[in-house]
N, C-alpha and C positions, 0 to 999 in steps of 0.2 A: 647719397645725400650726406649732408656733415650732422654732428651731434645735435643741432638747433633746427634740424631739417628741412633746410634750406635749398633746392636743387640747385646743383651747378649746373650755367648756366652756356648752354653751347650751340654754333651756327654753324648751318649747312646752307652754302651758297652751290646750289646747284638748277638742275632743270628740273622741270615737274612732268610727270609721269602717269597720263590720264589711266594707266593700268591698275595702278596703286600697286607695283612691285618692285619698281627703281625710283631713282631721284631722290625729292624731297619726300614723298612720301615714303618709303624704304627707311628713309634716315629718321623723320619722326618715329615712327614705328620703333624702330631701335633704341636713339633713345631711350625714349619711354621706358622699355625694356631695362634699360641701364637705370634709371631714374633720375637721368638729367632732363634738366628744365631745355627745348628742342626751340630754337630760332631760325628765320628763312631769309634767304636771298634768292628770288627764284632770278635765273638770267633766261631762261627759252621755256618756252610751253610748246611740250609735244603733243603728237594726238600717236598715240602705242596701244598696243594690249599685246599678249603673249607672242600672236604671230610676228609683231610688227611693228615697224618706226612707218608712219603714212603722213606726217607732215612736222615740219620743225618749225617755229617761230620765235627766233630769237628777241627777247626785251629789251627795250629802247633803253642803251648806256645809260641816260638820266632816271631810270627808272630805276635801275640795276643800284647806282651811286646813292642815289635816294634811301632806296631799302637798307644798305648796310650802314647810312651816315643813321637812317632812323634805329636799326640797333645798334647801333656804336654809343649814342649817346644817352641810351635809357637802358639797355638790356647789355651791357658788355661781359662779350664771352668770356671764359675762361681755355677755350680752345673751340678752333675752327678745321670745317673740311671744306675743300670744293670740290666737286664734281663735273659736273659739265657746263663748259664755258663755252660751246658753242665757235667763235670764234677769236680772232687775234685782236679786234679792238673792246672786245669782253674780256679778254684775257688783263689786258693793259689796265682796263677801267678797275678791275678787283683787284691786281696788283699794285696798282696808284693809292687804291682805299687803305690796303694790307698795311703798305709801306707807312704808313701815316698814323693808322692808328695802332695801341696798345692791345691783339689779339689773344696772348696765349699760347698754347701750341697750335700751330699751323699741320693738318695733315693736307696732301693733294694728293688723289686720285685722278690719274689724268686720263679722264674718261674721252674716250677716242670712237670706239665703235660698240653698238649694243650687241648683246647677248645674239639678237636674230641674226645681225651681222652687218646691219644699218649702221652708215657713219654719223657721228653724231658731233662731231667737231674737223672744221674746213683743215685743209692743210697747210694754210698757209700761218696757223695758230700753234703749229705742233713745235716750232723754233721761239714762239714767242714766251709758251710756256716752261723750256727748258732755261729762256733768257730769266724769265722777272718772277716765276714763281717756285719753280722747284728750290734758288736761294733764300728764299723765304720760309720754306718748309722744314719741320721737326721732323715727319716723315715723309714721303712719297710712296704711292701702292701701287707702283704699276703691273699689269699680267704681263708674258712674256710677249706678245705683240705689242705692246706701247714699250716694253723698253727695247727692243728692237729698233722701235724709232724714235726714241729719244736719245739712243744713245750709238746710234747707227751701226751695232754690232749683233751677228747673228747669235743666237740664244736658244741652243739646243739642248741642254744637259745642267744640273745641277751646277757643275763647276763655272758654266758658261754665266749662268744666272748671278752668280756670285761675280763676277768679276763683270757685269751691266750693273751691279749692284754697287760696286767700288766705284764704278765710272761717273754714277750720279751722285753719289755721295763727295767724290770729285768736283762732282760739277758746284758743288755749293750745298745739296742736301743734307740734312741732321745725319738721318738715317734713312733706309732703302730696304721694304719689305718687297719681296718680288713672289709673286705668284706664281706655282708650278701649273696651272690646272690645262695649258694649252700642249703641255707636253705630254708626249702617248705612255703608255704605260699603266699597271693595274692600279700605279701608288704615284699621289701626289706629292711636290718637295716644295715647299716655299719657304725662301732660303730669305732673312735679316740681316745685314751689315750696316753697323751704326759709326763704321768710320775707325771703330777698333778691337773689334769683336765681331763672327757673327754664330749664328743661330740658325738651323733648321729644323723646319718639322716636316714629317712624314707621315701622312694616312692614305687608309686604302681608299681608291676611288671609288665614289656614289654610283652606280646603274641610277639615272634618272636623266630627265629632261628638266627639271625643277631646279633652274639655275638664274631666271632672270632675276638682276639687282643684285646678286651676291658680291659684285666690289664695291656696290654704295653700303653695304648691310653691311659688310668687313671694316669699311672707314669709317663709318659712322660711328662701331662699337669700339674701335680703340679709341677714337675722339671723346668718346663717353665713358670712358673705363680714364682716360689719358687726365680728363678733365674731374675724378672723382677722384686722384689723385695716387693711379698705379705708376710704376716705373714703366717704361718705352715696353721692354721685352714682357713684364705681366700683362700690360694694354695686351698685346700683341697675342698672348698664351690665348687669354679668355678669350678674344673676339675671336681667334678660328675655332674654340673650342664651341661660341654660340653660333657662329654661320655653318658648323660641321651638324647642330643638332637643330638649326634650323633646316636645313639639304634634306638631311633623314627624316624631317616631320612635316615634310613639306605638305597643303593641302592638295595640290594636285588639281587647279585649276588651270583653267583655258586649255586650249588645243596648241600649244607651241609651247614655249619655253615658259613655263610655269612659276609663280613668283613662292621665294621661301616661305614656312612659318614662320613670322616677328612674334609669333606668341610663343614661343619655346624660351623655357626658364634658362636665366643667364647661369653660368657656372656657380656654383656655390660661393656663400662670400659677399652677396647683394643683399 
């Protein structure tokens, strides 16, 4: 919050998440946690819970366009995430809004497939998103499966990650955090390149199943660390440092992929 404590004020135009561990609900949570004031664009309503993605229902464009012009012109962000768009004329419709109005920082998560392994965006959206919104974008978080296909290069190795990292930030991106977590090994790398520097961090791998929502819970807190007025690479420090001690306090719900604690204290400094 600033000295008159006022939250800043920030949107997450994603899906909704009847589990309450990803989406928008994952992203309020966070928020909060940050102490920014948390706005919605829902574009699809799932029906999910730990084990599962069992029906998707993407929102009618005009409904989608509605929700962001109604906070665009009463609530305007100070930075924005999106998350799952579902498909390539949701894509277009949040990009057309983007383009238009005065956002903020722009992060995308281009959320592609859930945690259980449910696709959750068609593929004929995956070129739309490279065209009209990763240039839009201050960051991009993709794990190494979405940059795979976003930037059509295999992605095996730290060095590998770093240079899919270059390749988007090429494409038009601020900068490009890339997730280690699909790569084997006891220790995770998730490698930053802002176009002229980068950055990685290393920890050791979690033993758990308690992973659903952890890239909406990652964008959500640099989006709210971003919008509270950290530089790119602090955003960046603290939110692995609260999704690493949200992983390790996780409660330990449902039978499948288990959603984080949102109630674990953000890094010191809030």
């Amino acid at each position: 919050m600033d000295h008159a404590g006022t939250p800043p004020i920030v949107l997450t135009i994603a899906g909704s998440d009847s589990g309450g561990g990803a989406g928008i609900q994952a992203d309020l949570k966070t928020f909060h946690a940050f102490g920014a004031f948390g706005t919605t664009v829902v574009t699809a309503v799932t029906a999910q819970n730990t084990r599962g993605v069992t029906a998707v229902h993407p929102v009618p464009l005009s409904v989608v366009a509605a929700q962001l012009d109604a906070v665009m012109t009463d609530l305007p962000p100070v930075a924005v995430k999106t998350g799952m768009l579902a498909n390539a004329p949701l894509v277009e419709t949040v990009a057309d809004r983007l383009e238009e109005q005065a956002t903020g920082a722009l992060v995308v998560d281009p959320v592609m497939v859930a945690t259980s392994g449910d696709r959750l965006l068609e593929r004929d959206a995956e070129r739309t998103i490279t065209a009209r919104l990763i240039p839009l974008a201050a960051l991009v978080t993709p794990n190494v499966p979405e940059a795979t296909i976003l930037t059509g290069r295999q992605v095996r190795s730290p060095e590998e990650m770093l240079d899919a990292a270059k390749a988007m930030v090429d494409a038009g991106a601020g900068a490009v955090l890339l997730k280690g977590g699909h790569l084997e090994g006891d220790r995770l790398v998730d490698v930053l390149w802002d176009g002229k520097a980068h950055r990685s961090w290393v920890r050791e791998r979690i033993p758990t199943r308690s992973t659903h929502g952890t890239g909406c819970t990652l964008s959500a807190a640099i989006v709210a660390n971003l919008a509270g007025g950290r530089s790119m690479q602090d955003a960046v420090d603290r939110s692995l440092a609260f999704v690493e001690a949200a992983i390790r306090t996780a409660p330990g719900l449902g039978d499948g992929h288990g959603p984080l604690n949102h109630f674990a204290p953000p890094p010191a400094g809030d």
